[in-house]
TORKOL-4160 file (C-alpha; in steps of 0.2 Angstrom, whole numbers, padded with zeros to 4 digits, m for minus):
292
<pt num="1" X="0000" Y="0000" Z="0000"/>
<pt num="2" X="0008" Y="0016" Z="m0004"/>
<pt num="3" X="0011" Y="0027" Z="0009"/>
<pt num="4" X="m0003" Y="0044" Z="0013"/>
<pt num="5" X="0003" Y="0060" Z="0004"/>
<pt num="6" X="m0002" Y="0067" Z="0020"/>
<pt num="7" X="0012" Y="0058" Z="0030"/>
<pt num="8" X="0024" Y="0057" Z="0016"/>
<pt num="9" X="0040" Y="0069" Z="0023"/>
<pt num="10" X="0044" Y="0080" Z="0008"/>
<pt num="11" X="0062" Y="0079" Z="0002"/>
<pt num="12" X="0073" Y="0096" Z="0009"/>
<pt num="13" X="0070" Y="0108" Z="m0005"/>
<pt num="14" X="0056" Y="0102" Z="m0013"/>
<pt num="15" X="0040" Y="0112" Z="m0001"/>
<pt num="16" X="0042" Y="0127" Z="0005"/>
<pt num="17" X="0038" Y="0132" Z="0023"/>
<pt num="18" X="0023" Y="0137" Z="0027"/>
<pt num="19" X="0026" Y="0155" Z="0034"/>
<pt num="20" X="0022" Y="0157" Z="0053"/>
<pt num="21" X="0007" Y="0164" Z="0055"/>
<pt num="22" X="0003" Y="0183" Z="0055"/>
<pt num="23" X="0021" Y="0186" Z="0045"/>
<pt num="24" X="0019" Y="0191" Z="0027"/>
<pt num="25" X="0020" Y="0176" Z="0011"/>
<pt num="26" X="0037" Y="0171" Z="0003"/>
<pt num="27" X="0040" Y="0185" Z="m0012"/>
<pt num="28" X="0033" Y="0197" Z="m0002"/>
<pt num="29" X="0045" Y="0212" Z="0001"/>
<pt num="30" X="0053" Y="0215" Z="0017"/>
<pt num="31" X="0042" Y="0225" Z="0026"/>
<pt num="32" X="0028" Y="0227" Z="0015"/>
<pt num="33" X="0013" Y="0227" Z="0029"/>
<pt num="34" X="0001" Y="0213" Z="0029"/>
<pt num="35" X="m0017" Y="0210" Z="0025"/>
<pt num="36" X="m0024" Y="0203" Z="0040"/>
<pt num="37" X="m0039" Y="0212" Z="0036"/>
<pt num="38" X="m0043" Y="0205" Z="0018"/>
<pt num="39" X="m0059" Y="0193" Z="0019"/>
<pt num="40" X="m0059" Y="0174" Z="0018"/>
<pt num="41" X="m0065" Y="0168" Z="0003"/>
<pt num="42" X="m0079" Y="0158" Z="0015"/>
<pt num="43" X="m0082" Y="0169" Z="0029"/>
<pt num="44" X="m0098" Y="0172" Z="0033"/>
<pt num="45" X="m0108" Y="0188" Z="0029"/>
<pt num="46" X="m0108" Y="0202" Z="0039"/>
<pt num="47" X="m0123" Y="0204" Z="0053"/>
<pt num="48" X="m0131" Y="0221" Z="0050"/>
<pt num="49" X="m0123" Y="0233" Z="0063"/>
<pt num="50" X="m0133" Y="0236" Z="0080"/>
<pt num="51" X="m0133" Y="0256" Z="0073"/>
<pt num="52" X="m0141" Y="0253" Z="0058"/>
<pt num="53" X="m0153" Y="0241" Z="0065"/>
<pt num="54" X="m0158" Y="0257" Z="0079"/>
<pt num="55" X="m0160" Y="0270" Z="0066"/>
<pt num="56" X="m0175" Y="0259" Z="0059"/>
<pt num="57" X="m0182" Y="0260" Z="0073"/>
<pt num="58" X="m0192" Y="0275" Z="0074"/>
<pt num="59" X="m0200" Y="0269" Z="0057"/>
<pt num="60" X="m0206" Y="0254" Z="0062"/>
<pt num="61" X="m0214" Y="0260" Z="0076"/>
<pt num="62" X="m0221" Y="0275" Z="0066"/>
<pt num="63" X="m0226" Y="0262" Z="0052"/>
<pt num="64" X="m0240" Y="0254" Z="0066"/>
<pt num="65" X="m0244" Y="0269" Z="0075"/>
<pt num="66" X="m0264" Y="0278" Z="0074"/>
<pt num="67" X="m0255" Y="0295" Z="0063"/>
<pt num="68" X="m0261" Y="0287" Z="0045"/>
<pt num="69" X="m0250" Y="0300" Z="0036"/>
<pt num="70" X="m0233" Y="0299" Z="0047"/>
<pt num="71" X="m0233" Y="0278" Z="0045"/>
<pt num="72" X="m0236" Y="0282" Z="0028"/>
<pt num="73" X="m0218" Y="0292" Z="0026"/>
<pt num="74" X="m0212" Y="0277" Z="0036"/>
<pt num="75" X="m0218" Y="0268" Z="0024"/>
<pt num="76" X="m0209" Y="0279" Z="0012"/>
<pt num="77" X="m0193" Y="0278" Z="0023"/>
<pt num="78" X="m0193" Y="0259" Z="0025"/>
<pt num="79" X="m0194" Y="0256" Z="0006"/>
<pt num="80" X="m0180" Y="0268" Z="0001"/>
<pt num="81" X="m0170" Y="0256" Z="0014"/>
<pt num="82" X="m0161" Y="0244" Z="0003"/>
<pt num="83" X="m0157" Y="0233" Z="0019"/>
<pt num="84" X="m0167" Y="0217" Z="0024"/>
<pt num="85" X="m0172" Y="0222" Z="0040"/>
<pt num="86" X="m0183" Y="0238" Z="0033"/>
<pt num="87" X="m0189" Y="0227" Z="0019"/>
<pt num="88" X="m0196" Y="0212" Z="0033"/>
<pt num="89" X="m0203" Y="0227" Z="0041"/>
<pt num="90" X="m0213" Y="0233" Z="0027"/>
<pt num="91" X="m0218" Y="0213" Z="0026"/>
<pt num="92" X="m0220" Y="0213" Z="0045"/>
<pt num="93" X="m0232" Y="0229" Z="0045"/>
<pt num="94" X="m0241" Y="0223" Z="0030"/>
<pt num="95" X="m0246" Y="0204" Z="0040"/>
<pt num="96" X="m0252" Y="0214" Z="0054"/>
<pt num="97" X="m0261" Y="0223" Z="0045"/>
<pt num="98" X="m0261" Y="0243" Z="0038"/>
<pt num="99" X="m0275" Y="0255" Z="0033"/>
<pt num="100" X="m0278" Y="0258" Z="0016"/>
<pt num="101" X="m0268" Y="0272" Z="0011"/>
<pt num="102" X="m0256" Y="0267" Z="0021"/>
<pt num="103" X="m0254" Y="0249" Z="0013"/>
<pt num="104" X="m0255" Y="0258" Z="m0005"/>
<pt num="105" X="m0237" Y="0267" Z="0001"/>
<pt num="106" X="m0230" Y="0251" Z="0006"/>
<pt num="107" X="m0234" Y="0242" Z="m0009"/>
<pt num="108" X="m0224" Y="0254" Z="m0018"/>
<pt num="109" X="m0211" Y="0253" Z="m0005"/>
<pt num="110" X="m0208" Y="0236" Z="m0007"/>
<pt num="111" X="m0206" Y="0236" Z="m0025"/>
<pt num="112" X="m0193" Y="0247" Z="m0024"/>
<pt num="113" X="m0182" Y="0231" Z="m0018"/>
<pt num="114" X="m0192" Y="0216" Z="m0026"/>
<pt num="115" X="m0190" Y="0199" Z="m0018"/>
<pt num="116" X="m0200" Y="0183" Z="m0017"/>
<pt num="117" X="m0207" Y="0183" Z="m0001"/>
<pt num="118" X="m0218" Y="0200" Z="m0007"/>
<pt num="119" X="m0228" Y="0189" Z="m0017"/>
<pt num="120" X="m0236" Y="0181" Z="m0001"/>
<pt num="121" X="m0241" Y="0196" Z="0005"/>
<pt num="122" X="m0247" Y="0209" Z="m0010"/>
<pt num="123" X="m0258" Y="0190" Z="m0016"/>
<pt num="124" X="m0268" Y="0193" Z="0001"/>
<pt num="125" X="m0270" Y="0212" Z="m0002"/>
<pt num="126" X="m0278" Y="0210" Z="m0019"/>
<pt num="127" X="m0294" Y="0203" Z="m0012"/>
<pt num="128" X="m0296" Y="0217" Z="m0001"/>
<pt num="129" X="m0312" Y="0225" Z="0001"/>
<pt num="130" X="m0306" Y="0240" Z="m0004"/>
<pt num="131" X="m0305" Y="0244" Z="m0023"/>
<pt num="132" X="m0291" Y="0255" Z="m0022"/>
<pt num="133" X="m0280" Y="0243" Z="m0012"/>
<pt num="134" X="m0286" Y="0228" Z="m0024"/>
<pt num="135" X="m0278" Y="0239" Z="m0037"/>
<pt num="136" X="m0264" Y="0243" Z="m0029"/>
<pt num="137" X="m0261" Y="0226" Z="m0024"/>
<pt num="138" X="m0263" Y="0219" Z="m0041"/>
<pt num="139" X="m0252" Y="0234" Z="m0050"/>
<pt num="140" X="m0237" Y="0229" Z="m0038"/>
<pt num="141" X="m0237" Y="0212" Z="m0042"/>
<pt num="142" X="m0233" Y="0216" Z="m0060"/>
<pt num="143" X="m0215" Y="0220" Z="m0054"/>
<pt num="144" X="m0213" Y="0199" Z="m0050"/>
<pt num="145" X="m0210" Y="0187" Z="m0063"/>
<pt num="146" X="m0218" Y="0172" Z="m0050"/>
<pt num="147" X="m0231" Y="0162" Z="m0060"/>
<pt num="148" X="m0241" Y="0167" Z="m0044"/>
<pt num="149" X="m0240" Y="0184" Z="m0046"/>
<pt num="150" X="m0246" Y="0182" Z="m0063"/>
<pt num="151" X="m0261" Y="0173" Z="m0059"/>
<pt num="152" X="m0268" Y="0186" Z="m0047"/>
<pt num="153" X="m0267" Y="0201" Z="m0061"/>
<pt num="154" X="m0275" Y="0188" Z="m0073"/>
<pt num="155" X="m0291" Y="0184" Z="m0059"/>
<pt num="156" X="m0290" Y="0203" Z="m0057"/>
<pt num="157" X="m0296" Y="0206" Z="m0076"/>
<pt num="158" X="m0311" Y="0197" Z="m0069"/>
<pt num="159" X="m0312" Y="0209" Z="m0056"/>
<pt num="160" X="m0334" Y="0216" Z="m0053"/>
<pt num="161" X="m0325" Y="0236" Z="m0051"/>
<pt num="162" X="m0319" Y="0242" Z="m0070"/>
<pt num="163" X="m0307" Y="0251" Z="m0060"/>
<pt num="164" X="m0299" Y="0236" Z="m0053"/>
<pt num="165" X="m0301" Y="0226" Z="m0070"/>
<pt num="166" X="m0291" Y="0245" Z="m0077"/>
<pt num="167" X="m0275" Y="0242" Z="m0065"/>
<pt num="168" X="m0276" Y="0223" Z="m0069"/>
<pt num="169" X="m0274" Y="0226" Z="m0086"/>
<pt num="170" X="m0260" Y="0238" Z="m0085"/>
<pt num="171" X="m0252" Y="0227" Z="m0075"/>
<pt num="172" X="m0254" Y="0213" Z="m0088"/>
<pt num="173" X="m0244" Y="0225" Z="m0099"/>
<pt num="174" X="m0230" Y="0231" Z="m0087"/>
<pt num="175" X="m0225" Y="0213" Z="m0083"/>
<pt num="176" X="m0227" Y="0205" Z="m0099"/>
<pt num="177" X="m0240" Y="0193" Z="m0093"/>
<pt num="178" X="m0244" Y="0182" Z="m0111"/>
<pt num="179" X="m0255" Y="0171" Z="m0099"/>
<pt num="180" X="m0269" Y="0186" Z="m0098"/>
<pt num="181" X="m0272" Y="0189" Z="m0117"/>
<pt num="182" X="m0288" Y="0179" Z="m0117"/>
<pt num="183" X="m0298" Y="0187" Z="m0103"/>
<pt num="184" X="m0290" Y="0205" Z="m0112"/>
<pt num="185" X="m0298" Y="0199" Z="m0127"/>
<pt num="186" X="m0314" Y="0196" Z="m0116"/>
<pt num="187" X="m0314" Y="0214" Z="m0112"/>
<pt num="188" X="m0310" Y="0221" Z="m0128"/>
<pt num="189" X="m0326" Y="0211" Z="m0133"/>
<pt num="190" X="m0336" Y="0223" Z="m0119"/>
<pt num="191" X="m0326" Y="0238" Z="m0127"/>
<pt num="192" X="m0316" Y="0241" Z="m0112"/>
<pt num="193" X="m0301" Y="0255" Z="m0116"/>
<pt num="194" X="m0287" Y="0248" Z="m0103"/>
<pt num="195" X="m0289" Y="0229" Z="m0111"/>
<pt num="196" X="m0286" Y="0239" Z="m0128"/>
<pt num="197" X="m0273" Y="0248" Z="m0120"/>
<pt num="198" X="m0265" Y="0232" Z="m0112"/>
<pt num="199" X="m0266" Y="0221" Z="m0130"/>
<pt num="200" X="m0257" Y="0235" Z="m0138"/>
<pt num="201" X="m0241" Y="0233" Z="m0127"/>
<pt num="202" X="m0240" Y="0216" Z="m0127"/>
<pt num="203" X="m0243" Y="0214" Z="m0147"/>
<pt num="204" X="m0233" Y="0207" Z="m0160"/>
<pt num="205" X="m0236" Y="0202" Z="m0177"/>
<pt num="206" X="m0246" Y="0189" Z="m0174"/>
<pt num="207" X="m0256" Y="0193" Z="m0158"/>
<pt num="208" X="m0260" Y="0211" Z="m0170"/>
<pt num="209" X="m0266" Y="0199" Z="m0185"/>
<pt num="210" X="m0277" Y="0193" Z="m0171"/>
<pt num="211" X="m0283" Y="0209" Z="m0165"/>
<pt num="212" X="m0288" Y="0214" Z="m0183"/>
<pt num="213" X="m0298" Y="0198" Z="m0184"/>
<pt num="214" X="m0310" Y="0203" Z="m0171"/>
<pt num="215" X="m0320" Y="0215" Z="m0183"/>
<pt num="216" X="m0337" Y="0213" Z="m0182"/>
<pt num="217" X="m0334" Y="0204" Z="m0165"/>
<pt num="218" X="m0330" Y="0220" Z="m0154"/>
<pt num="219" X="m0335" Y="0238" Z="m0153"/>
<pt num="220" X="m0328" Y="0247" Z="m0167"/>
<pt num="221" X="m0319" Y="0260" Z="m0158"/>
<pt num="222" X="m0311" Y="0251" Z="m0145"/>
<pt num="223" X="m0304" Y="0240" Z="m0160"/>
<pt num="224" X="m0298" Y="0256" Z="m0170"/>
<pt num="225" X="m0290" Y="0260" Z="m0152"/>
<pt num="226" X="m0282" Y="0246" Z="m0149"/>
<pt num="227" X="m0275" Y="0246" Z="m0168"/>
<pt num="228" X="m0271" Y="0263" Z="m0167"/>
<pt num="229" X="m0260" Y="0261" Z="m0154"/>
<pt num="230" X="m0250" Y="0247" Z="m0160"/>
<pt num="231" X="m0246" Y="0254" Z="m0176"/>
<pt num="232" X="m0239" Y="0269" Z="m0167"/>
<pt num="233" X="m0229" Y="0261" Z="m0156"/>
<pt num="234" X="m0209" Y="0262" Z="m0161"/>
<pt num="235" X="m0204" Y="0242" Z="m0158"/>
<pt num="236" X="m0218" Y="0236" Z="m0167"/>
<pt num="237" X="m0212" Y="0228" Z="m0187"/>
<pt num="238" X="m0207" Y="0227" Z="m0199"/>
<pt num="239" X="m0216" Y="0237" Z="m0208"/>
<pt num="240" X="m0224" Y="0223" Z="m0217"/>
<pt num="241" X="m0234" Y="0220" Z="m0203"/>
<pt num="242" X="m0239" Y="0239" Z="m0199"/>
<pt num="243" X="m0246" Y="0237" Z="m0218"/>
<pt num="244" X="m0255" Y="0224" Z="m0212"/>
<pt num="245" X="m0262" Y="0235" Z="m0198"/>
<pt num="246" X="m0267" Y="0249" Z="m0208"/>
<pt num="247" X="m0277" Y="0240" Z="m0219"/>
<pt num="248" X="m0286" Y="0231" Z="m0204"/>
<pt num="249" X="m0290" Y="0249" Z="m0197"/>
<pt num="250" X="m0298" Y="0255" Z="m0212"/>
<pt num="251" X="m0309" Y="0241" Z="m0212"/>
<pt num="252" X="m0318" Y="0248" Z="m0195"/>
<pt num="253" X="m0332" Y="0261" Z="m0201"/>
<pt num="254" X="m0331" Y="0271" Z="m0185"/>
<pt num="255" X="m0322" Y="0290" Z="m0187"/>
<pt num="256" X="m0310" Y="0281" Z="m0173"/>
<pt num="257" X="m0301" Y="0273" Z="m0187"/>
<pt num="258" X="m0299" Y="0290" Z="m0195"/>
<pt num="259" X="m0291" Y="0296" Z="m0179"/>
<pt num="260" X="m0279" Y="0283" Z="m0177"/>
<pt num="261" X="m0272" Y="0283" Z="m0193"/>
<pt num="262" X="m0270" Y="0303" Z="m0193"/>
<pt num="263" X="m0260" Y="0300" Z="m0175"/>
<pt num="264" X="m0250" Y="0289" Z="m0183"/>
<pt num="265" X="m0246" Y="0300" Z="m0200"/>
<pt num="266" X="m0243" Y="0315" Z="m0186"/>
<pt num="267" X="m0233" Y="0300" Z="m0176"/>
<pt num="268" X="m0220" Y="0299" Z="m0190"/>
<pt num="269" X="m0207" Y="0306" Z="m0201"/>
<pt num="270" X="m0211" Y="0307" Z="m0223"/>
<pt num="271" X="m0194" Y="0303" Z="m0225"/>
<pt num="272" X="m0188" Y="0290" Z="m0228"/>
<pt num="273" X="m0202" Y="0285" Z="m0235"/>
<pt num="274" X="m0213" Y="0270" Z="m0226"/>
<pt num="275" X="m0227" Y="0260" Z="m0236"/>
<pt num="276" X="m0236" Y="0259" Z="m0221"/>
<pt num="277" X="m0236" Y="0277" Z="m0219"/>
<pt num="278" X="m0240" Y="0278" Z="m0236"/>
<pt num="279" X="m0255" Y="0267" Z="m0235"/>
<pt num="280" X="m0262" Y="0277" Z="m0221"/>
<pt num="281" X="m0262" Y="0292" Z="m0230"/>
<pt num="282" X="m0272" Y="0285" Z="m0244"/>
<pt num="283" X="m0284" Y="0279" Z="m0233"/>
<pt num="284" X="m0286" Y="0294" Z="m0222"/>
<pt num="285" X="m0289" Y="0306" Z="m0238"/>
<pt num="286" X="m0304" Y="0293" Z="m0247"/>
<pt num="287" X="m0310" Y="0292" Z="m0230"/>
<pt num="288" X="m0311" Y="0314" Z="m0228"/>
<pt num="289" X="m0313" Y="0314" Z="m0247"/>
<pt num="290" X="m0306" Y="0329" Z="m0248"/>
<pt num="291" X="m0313" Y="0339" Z="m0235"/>
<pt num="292" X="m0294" Y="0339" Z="m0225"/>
């Protein structure tokens, strides 16, 4: 059996001694000072100071106190905080539970630092009595990519208050959630502006070919808005597809498809020349027939 290289002598030469302890590595220059400061690849992170964990104080206590607008600069204070304790606060304050402005504040102060337990706690404030919170609730959780978070904005577009089915559907824009184009089409269906609003952000090519489709299907002018509002927007192409657009917007009767395609012909340049653009000003002038 060969011998452990752990009890193997080396041979005179062949290892150099280890240096004793607190004296600076071979090579390193005489009296060069030493780093018995620099940090061990596996030390352990630093606990947050006693100090720093004292000035949150006041906040925390302010955040539960009767004085609706002072906890809600706490609120404010706690979510400009970027350490965990003032963000476990915010989480803290929001179990016990807060009053409805004040919850609102801390909703936006919690997204200032996202993290995954928020999830938990803006999911329990979205089926609040209160509308506002609802909304509120709802609009935060747009900041999370958690399949969780995406399922409450898309049960909040089947909100009973338009307002809350409104904030729903932005949020469905803001985070990209794919998962709530059919209940946005749904809504479009009952005319509703936001879900117009919210199908333009999230279209491409394809999910505009849709929205074209639903002539005859939905009210004419939340279709010209909703069309309106893709072709406008500066990401959305080739141009190929914004031909495709225009032609579905002249289709609609109502003067909304008039005023779509003029915003977009005020929208953008003549130069260089665009078919789309083109197209639009064919169909806006048969459409005034030369009253412009």
């Amino acid at each position: 059996m060969l011998p452990s290289p752990l009890l193997a002598q080396p041979a005179k030469g062949d290892v150099p001694k280890a240096a004793p302890k607190g004296d600076a590595p071979k090579g390193t220059p005489k009296g060069a000072p030493t780093r018995p400061d620099a940090p061990k690849p596996d030390a352990a992170p630093k606990p947050i100071p006693k100090r720093k964990l004292a000035s949150l104080e006041p906040s925390i206590a302010a955040i539960a106190g009767d004085n609706a607008e002072e906890a809600a600069k706490a609120a404010e204070a706690l979510g400009g905080d970027p350490t965990p304790p003032a963000h476990e606060a915010l989480l803290d304050a929001l179990a016990l539970g807060l009053p409805a402005p004040v919850a609102v504040t801390a909703f936006n102060a919690l997204v200032q630092h996202p993290a995954p337990p928020d999830v938990i706690a803006l999911k329990r404030y979205a089926g609040h009595h209160n509308p506002a919170v609802r909304s509120a609730a709802i609009g935060a959780l747009a900041m999370y990519p958690d399949p969780a978070a995406h399922a409450v904005v898309v049960a909040g577009l089947h909100d009973a208050t338009g307002a809350v089915r409104g904030a729903a559907a932005a949020a469905a824009a803001k985070g990209r959630v794919r998962d709530a184009v059919p209940a946005l089409f749904q809504l479009l269906a009952k005319g509703e502006e936001p879900a117009a609003r919210a199908l333009a952000a999230l279209a491409d090519a394809d999910l505009a070919r849709k929205v074209g489709d639903q002539l005859g299907q939905v009210p004419d002018a939340a279709l010209a808005i909703c069309l309106g509002l893709i072709l406008k927007r500066a990401d959305f192409g080739p141009d190929p597809a914004r031909v495709e657009v225009v032609r579905a917007i002249a289709k609609i009767a109502d003067a909304a498809a008039v005023t779509a395609l003029t915003d977009y012909l005020d929208a953008t340049p003549k130069n260089p020349p665009r078919p789309s653009r083109q197209e639009a000003e064919k169909v806006v002038e048969a459409r005034l027939g030369g009253g412009k």
